[in-house]
C-alpha positions as CSV (number, residue, x, y, z in Angstrom):
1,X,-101.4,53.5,-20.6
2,X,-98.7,51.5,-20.0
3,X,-95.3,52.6,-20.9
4,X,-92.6,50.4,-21.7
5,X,-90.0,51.6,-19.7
6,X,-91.8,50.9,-17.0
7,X,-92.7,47.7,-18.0
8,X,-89.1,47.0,-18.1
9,X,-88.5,48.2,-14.5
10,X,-88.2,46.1,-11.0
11,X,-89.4,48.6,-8.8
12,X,-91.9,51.1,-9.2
13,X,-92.9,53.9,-7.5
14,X,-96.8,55.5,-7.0
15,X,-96.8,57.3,-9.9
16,X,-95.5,54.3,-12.1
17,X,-97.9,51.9,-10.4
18,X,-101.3,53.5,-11.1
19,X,-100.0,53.8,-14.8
20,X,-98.7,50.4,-15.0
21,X,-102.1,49.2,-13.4
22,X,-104.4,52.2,-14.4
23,X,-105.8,51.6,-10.9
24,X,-106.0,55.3,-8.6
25,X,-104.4,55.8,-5.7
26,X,-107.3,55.5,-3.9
27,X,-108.3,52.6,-5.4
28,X,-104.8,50.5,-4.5
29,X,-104.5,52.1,-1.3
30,X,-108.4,50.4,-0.7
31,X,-106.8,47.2,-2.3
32,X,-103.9,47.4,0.3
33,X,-105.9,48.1,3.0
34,X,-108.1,45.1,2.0
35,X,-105.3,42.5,2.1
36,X,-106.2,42.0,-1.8
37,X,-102.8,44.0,-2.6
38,X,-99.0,43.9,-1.6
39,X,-98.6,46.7,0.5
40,X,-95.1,48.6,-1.1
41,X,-91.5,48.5,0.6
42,X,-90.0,51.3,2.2
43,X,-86.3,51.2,0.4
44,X,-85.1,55.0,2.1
45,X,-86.5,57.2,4.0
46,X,-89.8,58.9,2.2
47,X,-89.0,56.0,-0.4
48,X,-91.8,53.3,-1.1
49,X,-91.9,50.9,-4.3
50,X,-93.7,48.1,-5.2
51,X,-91.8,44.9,-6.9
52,X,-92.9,44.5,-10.6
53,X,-93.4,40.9,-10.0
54,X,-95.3,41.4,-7.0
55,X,-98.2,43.6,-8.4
56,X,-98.3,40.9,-11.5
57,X,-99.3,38.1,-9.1
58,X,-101.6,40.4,-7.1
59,X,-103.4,41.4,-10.9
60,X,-103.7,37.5,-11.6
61,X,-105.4,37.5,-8.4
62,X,-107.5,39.9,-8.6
63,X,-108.7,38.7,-12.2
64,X,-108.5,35.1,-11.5
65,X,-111.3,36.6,-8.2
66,X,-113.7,38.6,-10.4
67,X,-114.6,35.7,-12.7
């Protein structure tokens, strides 16, 4: 479920990505590996985060591909 502070974020980390997408890690780790997902940015060292607008246009994808 979908919170809306992080809606309202830029960045998000792991744990705000699978709840902002409900995907697993496992499952957008497969996506990355697959090309069919932006892999995240390494901000600091043991820091990764994904850009909000980033994963939005990699969900339009991955809708606009299943239809």
């Amino acid at each position: 479920m979908t919170d809306t502070k992080n809606a309202d974020r830029r960045f998000m980390r792991m744990r705000q990505l699978t709840d902002y997408t409900s995907f697993s890690r496992t499952y957008l780790y497969n996506l990355i590996r697959d090309g069919k997902f932006p892999a995240g940015k390494s901000i600091a060292d043991r820091l990764v985060v994904w850009e909000r607008t980033d994963v939005d246009a990699a969900m339009d994808s991955l809708i606009g591909g299943a239809a």
